[in-house]
N, C-alpha and C positions, 0 to 999 in steps of 0.2 A: 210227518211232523210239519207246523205250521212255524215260522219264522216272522219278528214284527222288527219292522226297523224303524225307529224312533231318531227323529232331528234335534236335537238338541243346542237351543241358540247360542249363538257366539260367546257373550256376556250371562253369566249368570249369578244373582243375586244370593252371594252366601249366607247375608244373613236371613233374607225372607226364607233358603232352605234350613238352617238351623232353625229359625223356631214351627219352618212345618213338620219338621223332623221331633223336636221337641211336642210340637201338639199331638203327633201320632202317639207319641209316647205314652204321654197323658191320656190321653182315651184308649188306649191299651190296657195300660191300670186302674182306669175308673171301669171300666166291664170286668175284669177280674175280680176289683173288689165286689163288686155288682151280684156279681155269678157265685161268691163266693161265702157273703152278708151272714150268710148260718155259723161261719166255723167263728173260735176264736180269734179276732184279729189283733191280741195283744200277742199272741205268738207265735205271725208270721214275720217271717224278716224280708224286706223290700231285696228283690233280685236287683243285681247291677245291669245296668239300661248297654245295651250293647256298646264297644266302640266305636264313635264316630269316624266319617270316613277324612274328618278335618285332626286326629290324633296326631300327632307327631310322636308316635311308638316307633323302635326301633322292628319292629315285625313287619310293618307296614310296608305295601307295596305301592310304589309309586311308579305311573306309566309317566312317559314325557311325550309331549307334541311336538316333534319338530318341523312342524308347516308352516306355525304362524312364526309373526315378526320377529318377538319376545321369546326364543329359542336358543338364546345365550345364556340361558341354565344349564342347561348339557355340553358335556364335554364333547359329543358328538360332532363333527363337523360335516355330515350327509344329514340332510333331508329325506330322499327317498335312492331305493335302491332298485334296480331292475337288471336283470340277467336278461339281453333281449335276444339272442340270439345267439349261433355257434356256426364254425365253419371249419370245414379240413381244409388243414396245410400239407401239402406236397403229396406224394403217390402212395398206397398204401405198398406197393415193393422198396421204394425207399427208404423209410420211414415216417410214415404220416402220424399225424398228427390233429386234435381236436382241439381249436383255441373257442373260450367263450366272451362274447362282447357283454362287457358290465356297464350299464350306461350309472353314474353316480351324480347324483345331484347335490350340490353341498347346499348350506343356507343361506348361501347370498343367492342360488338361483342358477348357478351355472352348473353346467351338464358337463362329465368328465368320462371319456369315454375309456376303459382301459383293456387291453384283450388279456385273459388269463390263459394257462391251460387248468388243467385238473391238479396237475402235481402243485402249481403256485398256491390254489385252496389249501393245498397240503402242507406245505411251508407255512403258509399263515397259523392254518391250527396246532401247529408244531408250535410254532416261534408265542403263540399266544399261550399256550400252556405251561412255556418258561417263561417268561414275566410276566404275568398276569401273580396276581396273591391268590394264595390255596383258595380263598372264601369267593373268590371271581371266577374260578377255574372251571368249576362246574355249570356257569350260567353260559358256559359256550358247549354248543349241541354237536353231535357226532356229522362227522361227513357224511353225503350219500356215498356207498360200499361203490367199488371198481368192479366191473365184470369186461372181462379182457375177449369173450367171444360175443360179444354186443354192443363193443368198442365204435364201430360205425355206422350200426343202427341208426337208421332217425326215430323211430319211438323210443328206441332207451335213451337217445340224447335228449331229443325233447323231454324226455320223462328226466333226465341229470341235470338239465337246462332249468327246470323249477324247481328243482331241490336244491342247487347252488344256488339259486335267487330267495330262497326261504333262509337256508342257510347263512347268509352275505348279510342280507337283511337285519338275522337276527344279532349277526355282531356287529355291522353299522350301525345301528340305532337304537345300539343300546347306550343306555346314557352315561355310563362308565366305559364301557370297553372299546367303542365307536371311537374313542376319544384319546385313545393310548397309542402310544408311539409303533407300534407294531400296526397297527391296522393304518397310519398313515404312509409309511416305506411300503408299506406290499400295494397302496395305489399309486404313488410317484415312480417304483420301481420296474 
């Protein structure tokens, strides 16, 4: 499969897209009626024009940017999240131990560096599944599973190492949940 990556400039002009979006419309309907001249047209009934992506419907899916300036819409307080790395603590006859470095960017631009283990991930999606509201509960995604004989591996850390950065991600930056008091104690703590 081929893949096209389109840039889309900074600014873009809503209303010039509404009435291109309206023109498409238009010439949609005028070749239907076109293609269609033979049949009665006192007894078709005009279909409803899809929803716009400008709706303010309660269905509707809104992504948020938290890069640019104007990023005080969201409850969010990270920008970007990254899992950059992991390291064992202590021996593994002692007790050792796998910490992961979260590097967390807020929006004013500053980098916060926090060391987690796996069980702290665990705590979070605990503590977020008790206050979080039922209708939010479900938009936070399941942990990567624990496998305790591959606990030191470096391919299954690395391979835990992206799925906690996928994982982090997806509750930092969401623009409700990013934003709730549970996900600000589990970085300060």
């Amino acid at each position: 499969s081929s893949s096209i990556l389109e840039i889309l400039p900074q600014e873009i002009d809503v209303e010039e897209e509404v009435r291109m979006y309206e023109g498409m419309c238009d010439v949609n309907e005028e070749t239907r009626r076109a293609t269609t001249s033979g049949k009665n047209a006192t007894s078709r009934k005009r279909r409803p024009r899809p929803e716009s992506v400008f709706s303010q419907d309660s269905r509707s899916i809104w992504l948020v940017d938290n890069s640019g300036k104007d990023s005080s819409a969201s409850g969010a307080f990270a920008r970007d999240v990254q899992v950059t790395g992991w390291t064992s603590v202590g021996d593994k006859k002692g007790g050792a131990y796998i910490v992961y470095d979260c590097a967390i960017q807020t929006k004013e631009g500053a980098v916060v560096h926090v060391h987690k283990r796996y069980s702290a991930f665990e705590q979070l999606f605990l503590r977020l599944r008790e206050c979080l509201p039922a209708h939010q509960q479900s938009l936070v995604p399941q942990l990567p599973p624990k496998n305790p004989l591959s606990k030191f591996r470096a391919t299954f850390l690395d391979k835990r190492r992206r799925a906690l950065q996928h994982w982090l991600a997806s509750v930092m930056l969401h623009p409700d949940i990013g934003g709730c008091e549970a996900v600000r104690q589990w970085v300060i703590n």
